[in-house]
NUZA-180988 format. One record per residue (C-alpha): x, y, z. Coordinates in steps of 0.02 Angstrom, whole numbers, plus 32768, in hexadecimal, padded with zeros to 4 digits. Layout:
N
XYZ...
//
This chain:
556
ABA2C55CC8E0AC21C567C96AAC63C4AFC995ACCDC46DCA25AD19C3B5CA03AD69C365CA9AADA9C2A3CA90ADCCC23DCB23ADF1C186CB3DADD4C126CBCEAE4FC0A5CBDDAE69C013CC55AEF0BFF3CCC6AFA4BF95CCABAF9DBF16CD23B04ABEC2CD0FB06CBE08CD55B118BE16CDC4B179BDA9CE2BB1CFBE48CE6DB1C7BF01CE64B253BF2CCDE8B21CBFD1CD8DB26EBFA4CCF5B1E9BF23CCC8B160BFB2CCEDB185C01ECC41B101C09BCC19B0FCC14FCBCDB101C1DFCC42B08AC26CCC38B09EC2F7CCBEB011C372CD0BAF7AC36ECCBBAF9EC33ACC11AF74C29BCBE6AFD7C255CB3EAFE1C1A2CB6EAF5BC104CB51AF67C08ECB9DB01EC01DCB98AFB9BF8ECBB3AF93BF12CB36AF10BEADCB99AEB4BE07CB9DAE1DBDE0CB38ADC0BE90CADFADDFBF41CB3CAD52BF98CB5BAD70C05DCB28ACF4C0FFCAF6AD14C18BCAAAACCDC238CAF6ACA9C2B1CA61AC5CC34DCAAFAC0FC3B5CA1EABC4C473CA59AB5AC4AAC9BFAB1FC54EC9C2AAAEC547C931AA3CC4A4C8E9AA45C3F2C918AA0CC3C8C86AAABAC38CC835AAC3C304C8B9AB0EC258C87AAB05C1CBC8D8AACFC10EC8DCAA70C13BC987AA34C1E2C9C2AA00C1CFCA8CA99CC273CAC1A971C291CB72A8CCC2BACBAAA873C2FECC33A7D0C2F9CC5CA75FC3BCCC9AA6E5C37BCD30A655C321CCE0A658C37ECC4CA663C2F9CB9EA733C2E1CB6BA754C336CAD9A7E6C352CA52A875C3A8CABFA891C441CA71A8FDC461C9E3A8F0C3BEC9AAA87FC3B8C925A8FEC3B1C899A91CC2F5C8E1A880C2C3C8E6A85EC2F7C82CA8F4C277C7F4A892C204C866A7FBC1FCC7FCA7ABC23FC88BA7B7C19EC904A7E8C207C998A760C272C97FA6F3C1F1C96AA72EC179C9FCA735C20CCA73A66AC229CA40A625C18BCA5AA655C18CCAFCA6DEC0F6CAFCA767C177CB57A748C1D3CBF6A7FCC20FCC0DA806C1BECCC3A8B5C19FCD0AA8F7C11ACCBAA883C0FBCC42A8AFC0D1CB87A880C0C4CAE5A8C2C096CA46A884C0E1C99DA8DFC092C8F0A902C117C865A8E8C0F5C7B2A938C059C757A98FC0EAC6D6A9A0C164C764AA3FC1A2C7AEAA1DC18AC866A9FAC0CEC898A997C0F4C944A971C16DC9BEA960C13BCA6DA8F4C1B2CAE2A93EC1AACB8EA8B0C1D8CC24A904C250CCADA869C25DCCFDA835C30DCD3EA888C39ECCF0A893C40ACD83A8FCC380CDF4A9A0C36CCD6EAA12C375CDF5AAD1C35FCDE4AABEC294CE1AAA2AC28CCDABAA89C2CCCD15AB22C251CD4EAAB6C1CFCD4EAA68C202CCAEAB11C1FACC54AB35C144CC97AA90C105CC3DAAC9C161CBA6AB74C0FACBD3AB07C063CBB0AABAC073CB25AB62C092CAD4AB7DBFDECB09AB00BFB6CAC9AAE5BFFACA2FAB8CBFC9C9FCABAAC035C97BAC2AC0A8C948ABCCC154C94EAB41C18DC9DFAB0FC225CA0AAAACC28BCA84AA37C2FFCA74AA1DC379CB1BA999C3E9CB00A97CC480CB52A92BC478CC06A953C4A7CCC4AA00C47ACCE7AA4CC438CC43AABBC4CFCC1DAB5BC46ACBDCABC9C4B5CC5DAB58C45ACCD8AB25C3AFCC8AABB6C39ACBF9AC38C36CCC93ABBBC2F9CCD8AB75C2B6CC5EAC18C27ACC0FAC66C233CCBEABB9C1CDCCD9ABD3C18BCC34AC85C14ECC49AC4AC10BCCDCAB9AC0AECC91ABE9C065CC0EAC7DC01DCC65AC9EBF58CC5DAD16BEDECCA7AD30BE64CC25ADD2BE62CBEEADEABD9DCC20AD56BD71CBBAADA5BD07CB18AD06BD02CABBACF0BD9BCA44AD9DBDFACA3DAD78BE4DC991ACF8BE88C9C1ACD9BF40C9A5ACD7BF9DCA45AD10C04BCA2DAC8DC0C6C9FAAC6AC17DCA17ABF9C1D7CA74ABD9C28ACA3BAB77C2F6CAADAB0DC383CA4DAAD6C41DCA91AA65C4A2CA31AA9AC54BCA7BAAE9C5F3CA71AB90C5F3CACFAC1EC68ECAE0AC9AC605CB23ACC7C555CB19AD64C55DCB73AD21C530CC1CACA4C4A5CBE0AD39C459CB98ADA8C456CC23AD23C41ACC9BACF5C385CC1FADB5C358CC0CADB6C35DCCE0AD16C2F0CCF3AD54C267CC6FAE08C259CCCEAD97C23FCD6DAD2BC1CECD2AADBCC16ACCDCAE24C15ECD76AD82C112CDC5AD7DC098CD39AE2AC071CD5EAE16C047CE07AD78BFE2CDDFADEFBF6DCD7BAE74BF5ACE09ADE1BF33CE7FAD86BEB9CDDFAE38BE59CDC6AE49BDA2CE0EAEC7BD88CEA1AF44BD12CE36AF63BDA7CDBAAF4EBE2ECE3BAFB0BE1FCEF0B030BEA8CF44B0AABE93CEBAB03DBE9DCE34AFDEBF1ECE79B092BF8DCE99B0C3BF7ECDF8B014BFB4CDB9B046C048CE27B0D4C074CDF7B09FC072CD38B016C0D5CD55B085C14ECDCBB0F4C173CD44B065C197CCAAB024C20DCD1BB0B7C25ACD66B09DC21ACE21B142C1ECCE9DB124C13ACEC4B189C0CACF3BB15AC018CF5EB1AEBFC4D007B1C5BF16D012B1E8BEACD086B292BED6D0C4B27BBF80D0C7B1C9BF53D127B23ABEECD19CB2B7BF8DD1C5B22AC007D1DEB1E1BF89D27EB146BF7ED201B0F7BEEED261B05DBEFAD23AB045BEE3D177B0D3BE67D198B073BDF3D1F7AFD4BDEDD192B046BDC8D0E9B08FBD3DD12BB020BCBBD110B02BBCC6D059B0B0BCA2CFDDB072BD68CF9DB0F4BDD9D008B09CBE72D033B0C5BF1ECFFDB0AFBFD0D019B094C051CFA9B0B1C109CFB1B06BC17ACF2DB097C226CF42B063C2D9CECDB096C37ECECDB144C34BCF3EB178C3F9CF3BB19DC481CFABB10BC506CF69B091C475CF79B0B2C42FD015B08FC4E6D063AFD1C4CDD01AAFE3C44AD093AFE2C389D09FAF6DC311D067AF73C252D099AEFFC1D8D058AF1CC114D0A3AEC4C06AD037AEB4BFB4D073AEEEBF5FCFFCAED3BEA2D03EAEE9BE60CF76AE89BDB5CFAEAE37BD9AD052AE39BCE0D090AE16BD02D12BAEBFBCABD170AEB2BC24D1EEAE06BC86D221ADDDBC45D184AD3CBC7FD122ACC9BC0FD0DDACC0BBE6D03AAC46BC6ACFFAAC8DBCE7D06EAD24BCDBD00AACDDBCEFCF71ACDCBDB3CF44AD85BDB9CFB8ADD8BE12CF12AD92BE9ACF41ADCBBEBBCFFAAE4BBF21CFA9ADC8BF9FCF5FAE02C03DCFD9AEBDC02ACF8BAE6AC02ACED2AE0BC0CDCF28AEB1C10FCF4BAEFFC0ECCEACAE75C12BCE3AAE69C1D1CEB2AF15C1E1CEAEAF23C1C4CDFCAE96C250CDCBAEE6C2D4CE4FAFA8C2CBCDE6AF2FC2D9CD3AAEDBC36DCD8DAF74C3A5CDB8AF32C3E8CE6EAF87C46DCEBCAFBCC40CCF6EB031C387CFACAFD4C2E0CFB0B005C233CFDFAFB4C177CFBDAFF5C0FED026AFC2C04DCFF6AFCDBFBBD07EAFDBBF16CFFAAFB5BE5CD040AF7EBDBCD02BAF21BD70D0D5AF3DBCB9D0BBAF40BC1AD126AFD6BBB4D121B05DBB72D1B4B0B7BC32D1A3B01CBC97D1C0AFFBBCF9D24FAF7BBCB8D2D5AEEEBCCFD353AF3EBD0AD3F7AFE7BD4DD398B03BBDE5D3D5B08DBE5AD359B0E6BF0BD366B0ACBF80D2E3B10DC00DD2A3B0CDC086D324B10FC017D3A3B073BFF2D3EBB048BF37D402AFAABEDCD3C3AF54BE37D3F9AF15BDD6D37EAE61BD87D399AE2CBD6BD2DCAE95BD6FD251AE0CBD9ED1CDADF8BE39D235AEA7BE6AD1BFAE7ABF13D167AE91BF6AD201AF39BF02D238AF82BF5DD197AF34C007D196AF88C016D241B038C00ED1FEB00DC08DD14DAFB3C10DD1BDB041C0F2D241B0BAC10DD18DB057C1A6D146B047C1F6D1EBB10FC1F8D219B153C1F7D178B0E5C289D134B087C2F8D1BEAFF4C2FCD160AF75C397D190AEEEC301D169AEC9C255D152AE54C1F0D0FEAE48C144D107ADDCC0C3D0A3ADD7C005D0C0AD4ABF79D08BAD63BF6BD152ACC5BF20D19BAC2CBED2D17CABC1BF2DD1FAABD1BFBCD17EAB8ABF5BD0EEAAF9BF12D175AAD5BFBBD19AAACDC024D117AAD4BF92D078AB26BFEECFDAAABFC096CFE8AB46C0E4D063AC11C0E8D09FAC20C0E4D15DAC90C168D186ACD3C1AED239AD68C1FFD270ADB1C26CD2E8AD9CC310D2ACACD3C346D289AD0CC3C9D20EAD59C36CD1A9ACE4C2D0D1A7AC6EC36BD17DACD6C37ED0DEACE1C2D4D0A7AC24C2CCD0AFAC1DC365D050AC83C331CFC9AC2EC294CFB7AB8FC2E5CFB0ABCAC347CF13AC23C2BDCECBAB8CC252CED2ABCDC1D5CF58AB76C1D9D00CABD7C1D2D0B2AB7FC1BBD150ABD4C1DAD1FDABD0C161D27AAC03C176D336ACB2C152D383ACBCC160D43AAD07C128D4C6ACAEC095D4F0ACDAC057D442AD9CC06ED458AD81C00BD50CAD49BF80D4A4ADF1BF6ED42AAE53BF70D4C9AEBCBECED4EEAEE4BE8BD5A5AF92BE52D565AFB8BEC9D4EAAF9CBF80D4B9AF00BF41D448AEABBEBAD3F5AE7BBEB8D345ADB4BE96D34EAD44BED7D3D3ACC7BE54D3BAAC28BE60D336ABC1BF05D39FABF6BF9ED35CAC75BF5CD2E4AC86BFFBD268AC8AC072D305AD09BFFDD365AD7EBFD1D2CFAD85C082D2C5ADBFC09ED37CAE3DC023D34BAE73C08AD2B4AE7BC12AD321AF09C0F0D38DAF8AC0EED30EAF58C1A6D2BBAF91C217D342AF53C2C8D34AAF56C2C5D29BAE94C2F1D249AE55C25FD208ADB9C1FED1BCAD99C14AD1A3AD25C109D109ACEBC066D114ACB0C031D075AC92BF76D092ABCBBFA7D041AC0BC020CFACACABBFD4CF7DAC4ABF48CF19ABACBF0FCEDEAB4EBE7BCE9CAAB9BEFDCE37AAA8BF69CDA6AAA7C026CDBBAAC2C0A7CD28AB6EC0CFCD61AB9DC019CD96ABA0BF67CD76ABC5BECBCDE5AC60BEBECE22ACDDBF65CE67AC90C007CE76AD1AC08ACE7FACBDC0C9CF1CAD1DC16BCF51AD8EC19DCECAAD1EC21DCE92ACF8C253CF56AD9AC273CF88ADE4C2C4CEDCAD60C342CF04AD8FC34FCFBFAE3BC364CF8AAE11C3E3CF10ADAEC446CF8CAE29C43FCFF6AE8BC4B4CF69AE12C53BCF70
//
C-alpha cells in the first residue's frame, strides 16, 4: 500500500489594532518562497476556525479506513438505478449493509447536491457515512469538483469531529492529479467561517481532519502532492482576504489594515512599504488625500512587492491595484442608513490584492509583481472633502467633485497613477467594489471587467474561467469618457447613473497611460448575503484565485 500524507492548515489573518504604522509592533515569523513554516502569529478573538487537509493516495484496499464520518461521492449513469460506487464494498460490509440498503430502496438518486446520511453500528468503528450526490457522472468538471470539495468543507463543520474522510471512487475525471487539488481548495473554502468575535463557545473543538482516500495504482505521488500543497496556499490566501473584507471598520481602517500588511508581507517574504500621510503629501497624492480627510482614520497606501530582483523583473512586470475604502459612509453624499450597512466591505478589491499577492510569494512565481493598496475611510465631518471640490491628483490632472460616495475611483486614480510611474508595469489589473450598476446588472453571478487592451481582458477572462470565477466584458468608448468630462476641470468623478461601470471606467482610463490595463468591478462578487458550497454571507475573496492564475500564466 503506497501512501502519500500531506498536512496543511488554514489559518486566519493577524489583523493588528494601530494608532500608527511602526513595524516593530507587527512581529511575526518569516518564511521565504514557497515554504510555509509559520501559523498564524495571531492569537484572535472568540474560537479560530482551522482544518486540517490529510491527503491519503492508497494504492491497495480502503478496508482500513478510520474515521468518525466517511463522505463518499456519488454520481449518478443516465436513468440507470444508483448503485454502490465501485470498490467500496468493504465499507458497506462494516455498515451492516445500510448503504446498500438505502441506495436500493430508492431514498438516494445521486442528484447534485443531494444527501444522505446512513449511521454505522453503535460498536462499530465508523460513526456515519454521508453520500454526497454530484449528479451526472459524465459532467465532473473542474468547478463541479471545486464545488464538490466545499460541500465536503461543510460537513466537516458540521460533523464536528476530529477525523473525516473521503472516499472518491473511481469514475470519469477523478484521477487525484485532477480532483485531489480541487477538491481540497473547495474544501478550505466550504468550510470557512468568520466567527472569531463570537464569545459564546470558545472551547469548542474546531480543528479536525479531512483525509481524502483514493483506491488506485499510482507510479508517482510527487506531483499530486505539490499541486495539493499549491491549491491549499490558494485557497488560504482567499480565506485570508475573506477575513480582512468580514472585519468591522473600528478594528479594521488604513492603519490597521497596513500593519496587517506588513505582517503578512514579512511571513511570506513580500517587500512591503506603507506611505502615510506626509509622504502622501510630498508625492502631490491629492487624490486619496482628499477622500481621507473626513475621518479621524488617515489614509494609507500600501505597496506589496515579490520577486524585486533583477532576473525577475526581465520576466516582466506585473501590477495589480485594490480599493481599499475600509468603511464607506458615503461622506457628506451621505448613504442612507441601510446603504451603509455592508460598507465593511467596500474594501473587498484590496483584500483581493492581498490574498493574491499573498498566494503568488507562497507560490513563489517566477515574475516581478506589485500590490498597491489605496487605504481610506470616506466620512462626513467639517474636514471632509465636498460636492463641487477641486483636487490635483498625483498625475497632475485635476478632478471635480460632484458626489463624494462616488470615492473608489477618486483613490484608484492616485495608486494606478503610483504603480504606473513608479513601476512601468507591462500590465495592470485593477479591482474595486466600484459601482452598483455592476451588481444591477449582472447580481453576484459575474465581475464586470473592461480595459484597454482586448488581449489582455481576453486573459483575465480566461483565467477566471479556469479558476472558477466569471468575468464578463463590458464596453468603454468614447461617448462614455465624454460623460466623466468636467467644464471646470480636467474631469468629474461620476458621470451620472447611465452607464456607470462603462463610464467609471473611462474615468479610470485617464490616469493609466499607454500602459495595458483591465478594470474588475466586483461590486456583485465581492460579497454576498446567500449560501453557496464555497461561500457564506459576508466577503467572498472574489479574484484571488483569478488573478494568481493569470499571474501564473503569465509565467509560462
Amino acid at each position: 500500500m503506497t501512501r502519500l500524507f500531506l498536512s496543511w492548515s488554514a489559518v486566519g489573518v493577524t489583523i493588528a489594532s494601530f494608532e500608527s504604522d511602526d513595524p516593530v509592533k507587527c512581529s511575526s515569523r518569516r518564511v521565504t518562497g514557497h515554504r510555509q513554516t509559520i501559523r498564524s502569529a495571531q492569537k484572535s478573538r472568540g474560537r479560530r476556525s482551522f482544518m486540517t487537509i490529510r491527503v491519503q493516495l492508497n494504492a491497495g484496499s480502503i478496508d482500513e479506513i478510520k474515521a468518525d464520518t466517511v463522505i463518499i461521492p456519488v454520481a449518478r449513469r443516465g436513468k440507470e438505478a444508483v448503485g454502490l460506487p465501485q470498490g467500496l464494498s468493504g465499507i458497506d460490509r462494516r455498515l451492516g449493509g445500510r448503504i446498500s440498503d438505502a441506495l436500493a430502496a430508492g431514498d438516494f438518486r445521486a442528484g447534485s447536491g443531494e444527501r444522505l446520511v446512513v449511521y454505522g453500528p453503535r460498536d462499530g468503528d465508523i460513526v456515519r457515512c454521508i453520500l454526497l450526490g454530484q449528479g451526472d457522472g459524465d459532467s465532473i468538471d473542474a468547478d463541479a469538483l471545486r464545488q464538490l470539495g466545499g460541500r465536503i468543507g461543510r460537513e466537516t463543520n458540521r460533523a464536528n469531529v476530529g477525523r473525516v474522510t473521503v472516499v472518491v471512487p473511481h469514475g470519469a475525471g477523478l484521477t487525484p492529479d485532477r480532483s485531489a487539488p480541487l477538491l481540497a481548495e473547495g474544501a478550505l473554502l466550504g468550510a470557512y467561517k468568520f466567527d472569531r468575535h463570537q464569545t459564546s463557545g470558545r472551547k469548542t473543538k474546531r480543528t479536525g481532519s479531512l483525509q481524502i482516500t483514493y483506491a488506485r495504482k499510482l507510479k508517482s505521488l510527487a506531483s499530486v502532492r505539490t499541486k495539493v500543497k499549491q491549491s491549499c496556499w490558494v485557497a488560504e490566501s482567499q480565506r485570508q482576504a475573506r477575513d480582512l473584507s468580514n472585519e468591522p471598520p473600528n478594528v479594521l481602517y488604513p492603519e490597521s489594515l497596513a500593519a496587517a500588511s506588513r505582517r503578512m508581507a514579512r511571513e511570506v517574504g513580500l517587500r512591503c512599504q506603507v506611505m502615510a500621510v506626509p509622504e502622501l503629501e510630498k508625492r502631490g497624492y491629492g487624490a486619496i488625500l482628499a477622500v481621507g480627510q473626513g475621518s479621524r482614520r488617515p489614509p494609507r497606501m500600501i505597496t506589496l512587492e515579490h520577486g524585486a530582483t533583477a532576473k525577475r523583473k526581465k520576466a516582466g512586470t506585473l501590477a495589480l491595484i485594490g480599493k481599499g475604502i475600509t468603511f464607506d459612509s458615503g461622506g457628506l453624499s451621505l448613504k442612507t442608513a441601510g446603504g451603509m450597512l455592508e460598507m465593511k466591505h467596500d474594501m473587498s478589491g484590496a483584500s483581493t490584492v492581498f490574498g493574491a499577492m499573498r498566494a503568488i510569494a507562497l507560490l513563489d512565481l517566477p515574475i516581478h509583481v506589485v500590490g498597491v493598496i489605496a487605504a481610506a475611510e470616506n466620512m462626513p465631518s467639517s474636514n471632509a472633502y465636498r460636492p463641487s471640490d477641486i483636487i490635483t491628483t498625483g498625475s497632475g490632472q485635476t478632478v471635480e467633485i460632484v458626489n463624494t460616495d462616488a470615492e473608489g475611483r477618486v483613490v484608484l486614480a492616485d495608486a494606478l497613477h503610483h504603480a504606473v510611474k513608479t513601476y512601468t508595469p507591462d500590465a495592470m489589473i485593477d479591482v474595486a467594489t466600484l459601482t452598483g450598476a455592476a451588481m444591477v446588472a449582472f447580481g453576484t453571478a459575474a465581475t464586470a471587467g473592461l480595459g484597454n487592451d482586448e488581449e489582455l481582458l481576453d486573459e483575465i477572462r480566461m483565467a477566471g474561467e479556469r479558476a472558477g470565477e466569471v468575468v464578463w466584458p463590458m464596453p468603454l468608448l468614447d461617448e462614455h469618457e465624454k460623460a466623466t468630462r468636467s467644464k471646470i476641470a480636467d474631469w468629474k468623478n461620476s458621470g451620472g447613473r447611465v452607464a456607470g461601470v462603462s463610464t467609471a471606467g473611462a474615468f479610470l482610463r485617464g490616469f493609466v497611460g499607454d500602459t495595458p490595463w483591465v478594470h474588475l468591478d466586483i461590486a456583485g462578487t465581492g460579497m454576498t448575503a446567500s449560501t453557496t458550497p464555497l461561500h457564506v454571507g459576508g466577503g467572498t475573496g472574489v479574484g484571488v484565485r483569478m488573478l494568481t492564475e493569470w499571474v501564473r500564466t503569465r509565467c509560462e
